[in-house]
Backbone as a printed PyTorch tensor [residue, N CA C, xyz], in Angstrom:
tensor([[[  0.8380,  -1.1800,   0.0000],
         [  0.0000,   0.0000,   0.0000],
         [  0.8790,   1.2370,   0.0000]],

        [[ -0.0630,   2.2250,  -0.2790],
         [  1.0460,   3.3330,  -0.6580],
         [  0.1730,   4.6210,   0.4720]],

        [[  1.0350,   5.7510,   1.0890],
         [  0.5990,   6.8000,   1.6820],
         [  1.0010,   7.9000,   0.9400]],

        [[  0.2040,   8.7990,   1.0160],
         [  0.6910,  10.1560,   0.0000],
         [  0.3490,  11.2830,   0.6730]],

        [[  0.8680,  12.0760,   0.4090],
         [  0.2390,  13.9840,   0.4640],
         [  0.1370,  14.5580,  -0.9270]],

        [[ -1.3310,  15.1010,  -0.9130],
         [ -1.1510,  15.7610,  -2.0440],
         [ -1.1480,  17.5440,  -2.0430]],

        [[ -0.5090,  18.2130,  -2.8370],
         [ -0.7930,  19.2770,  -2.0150],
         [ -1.7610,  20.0480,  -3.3320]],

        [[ -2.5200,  20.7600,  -3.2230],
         [ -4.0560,  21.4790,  -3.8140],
         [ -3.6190,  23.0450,  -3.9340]],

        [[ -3.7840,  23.8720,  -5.0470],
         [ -4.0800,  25.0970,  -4.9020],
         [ -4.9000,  25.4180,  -5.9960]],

        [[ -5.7400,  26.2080,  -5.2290],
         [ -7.1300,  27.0160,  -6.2990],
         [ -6.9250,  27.6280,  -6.8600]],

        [[ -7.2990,  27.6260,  -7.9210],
         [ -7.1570,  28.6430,  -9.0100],
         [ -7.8070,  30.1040,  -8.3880]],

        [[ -6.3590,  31.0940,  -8.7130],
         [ -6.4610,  32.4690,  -7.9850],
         [ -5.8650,  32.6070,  -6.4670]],

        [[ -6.2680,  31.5200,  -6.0730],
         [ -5.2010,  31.6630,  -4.4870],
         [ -3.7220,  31.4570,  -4.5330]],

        [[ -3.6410,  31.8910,  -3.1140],
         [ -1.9780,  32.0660,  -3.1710],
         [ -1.7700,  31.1020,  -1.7320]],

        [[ -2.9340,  30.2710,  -1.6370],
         [ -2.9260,  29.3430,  -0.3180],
         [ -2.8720,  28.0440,  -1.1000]],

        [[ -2.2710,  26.9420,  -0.4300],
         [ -1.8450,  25.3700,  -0.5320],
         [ -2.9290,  24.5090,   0.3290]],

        [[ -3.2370,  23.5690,   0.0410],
         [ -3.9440,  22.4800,   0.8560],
         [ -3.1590,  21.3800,   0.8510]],

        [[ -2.9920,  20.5120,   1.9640],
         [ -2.6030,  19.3680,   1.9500],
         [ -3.4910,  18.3800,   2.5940]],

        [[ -3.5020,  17.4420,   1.2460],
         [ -4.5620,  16.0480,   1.8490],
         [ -3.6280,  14.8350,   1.8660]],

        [[ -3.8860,  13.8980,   2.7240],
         [ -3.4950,  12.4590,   2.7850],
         [ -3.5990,  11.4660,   1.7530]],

        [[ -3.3440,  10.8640,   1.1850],
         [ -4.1820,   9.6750,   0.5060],
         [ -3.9950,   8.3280,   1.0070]],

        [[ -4.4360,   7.4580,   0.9120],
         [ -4.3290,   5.6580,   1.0350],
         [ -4.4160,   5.1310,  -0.3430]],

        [[ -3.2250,   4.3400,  -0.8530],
         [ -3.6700,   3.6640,  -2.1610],
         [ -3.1630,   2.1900,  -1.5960]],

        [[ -3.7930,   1.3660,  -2.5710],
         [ -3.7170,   0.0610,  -2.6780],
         [ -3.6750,  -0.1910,  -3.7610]],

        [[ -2.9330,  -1.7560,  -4.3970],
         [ -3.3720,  -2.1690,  -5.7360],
         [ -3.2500,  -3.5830,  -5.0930]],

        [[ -4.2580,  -4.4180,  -5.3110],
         [ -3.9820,  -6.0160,  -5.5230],
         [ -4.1790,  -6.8940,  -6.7750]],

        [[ -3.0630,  -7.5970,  -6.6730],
         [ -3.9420,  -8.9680,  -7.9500],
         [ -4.3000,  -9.9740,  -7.6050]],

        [[ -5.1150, -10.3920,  -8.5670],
         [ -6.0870, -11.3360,  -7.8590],
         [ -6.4910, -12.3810,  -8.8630]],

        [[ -5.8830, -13.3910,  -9.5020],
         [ -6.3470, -14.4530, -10.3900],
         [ -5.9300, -13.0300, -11.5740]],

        [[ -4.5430, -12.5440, -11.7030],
         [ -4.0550, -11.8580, -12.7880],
         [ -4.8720, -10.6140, -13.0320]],

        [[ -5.9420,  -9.9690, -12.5910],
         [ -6.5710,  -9.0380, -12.4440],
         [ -6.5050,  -8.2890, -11.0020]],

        [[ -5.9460,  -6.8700, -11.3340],
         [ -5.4880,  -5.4170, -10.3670],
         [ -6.6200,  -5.2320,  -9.7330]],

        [[ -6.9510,  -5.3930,  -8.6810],
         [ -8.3500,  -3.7840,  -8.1940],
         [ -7.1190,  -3.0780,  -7.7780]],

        [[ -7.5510,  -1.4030,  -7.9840],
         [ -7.4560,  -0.5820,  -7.4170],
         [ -8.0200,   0.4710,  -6.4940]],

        [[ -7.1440,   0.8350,  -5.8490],
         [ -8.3340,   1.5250,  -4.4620],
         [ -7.3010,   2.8820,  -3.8360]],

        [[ -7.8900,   3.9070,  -3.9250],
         [ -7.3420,   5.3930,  -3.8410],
         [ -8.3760,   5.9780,  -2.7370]],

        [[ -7.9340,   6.0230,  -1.5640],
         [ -8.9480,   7.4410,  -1.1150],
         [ -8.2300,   8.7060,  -0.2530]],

        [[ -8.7760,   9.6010,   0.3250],
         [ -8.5700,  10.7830,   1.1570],
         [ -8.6660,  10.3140,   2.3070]],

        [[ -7.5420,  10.6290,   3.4960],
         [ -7.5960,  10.2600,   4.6920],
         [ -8.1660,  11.5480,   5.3380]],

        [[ -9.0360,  11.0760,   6.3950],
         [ -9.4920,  12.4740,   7.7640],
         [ -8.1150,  12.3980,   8.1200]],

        [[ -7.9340,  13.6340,   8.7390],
         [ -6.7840,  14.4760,   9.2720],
         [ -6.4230,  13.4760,  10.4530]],

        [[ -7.1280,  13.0140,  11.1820],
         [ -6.5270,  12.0600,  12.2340],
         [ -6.9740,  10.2250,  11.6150]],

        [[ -6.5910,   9.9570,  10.7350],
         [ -5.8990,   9.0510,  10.1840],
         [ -4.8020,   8.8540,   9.7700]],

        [[ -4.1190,   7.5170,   9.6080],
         [ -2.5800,   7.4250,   9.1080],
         [ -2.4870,   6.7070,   8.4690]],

        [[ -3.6780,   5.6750,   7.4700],
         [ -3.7180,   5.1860,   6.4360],
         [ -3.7300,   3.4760,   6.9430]],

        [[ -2.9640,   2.7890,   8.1310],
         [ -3.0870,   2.0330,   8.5120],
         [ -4.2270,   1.4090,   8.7400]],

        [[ -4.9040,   0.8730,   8.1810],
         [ -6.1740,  -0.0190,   8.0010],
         [ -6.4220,  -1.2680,   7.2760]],

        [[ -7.3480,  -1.9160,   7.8610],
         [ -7.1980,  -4.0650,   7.0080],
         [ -8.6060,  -3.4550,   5.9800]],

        [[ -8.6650,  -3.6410,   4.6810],
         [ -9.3980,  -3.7030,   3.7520],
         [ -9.6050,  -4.4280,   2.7620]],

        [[-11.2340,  -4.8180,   2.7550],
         [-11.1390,  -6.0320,   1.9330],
         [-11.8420,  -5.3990,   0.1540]],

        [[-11.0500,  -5.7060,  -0.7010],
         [-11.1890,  -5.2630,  -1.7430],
         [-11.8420,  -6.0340,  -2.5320]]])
């Protein structure tokens, strides 16, 4: 699994956002799922998920 920051700026601002992400990829009988989301601020991506 993978952890990320992404960092965001709006068009016209001169401010940054930073979000978390959680990715996963599994194979499974030669076929990937993939799975991407946004962590809440008091998460750390560490979680059992069944895909």
């Amino acid at each position: 699994h993978f952890t990320f920051t992404v960092k965001i700026k709006k068009h016209g601002s001169a401010d940054w956002t930073s979000v978390m992400y959680f990715a996963e990829v599994r194979g499974i009988f030669m076929i990937k799922d993939y799975f991407c989301y946004p962590l809440d601020p008091d998460e750390n991506g560490m979680r059992n998920f069944t895909l």
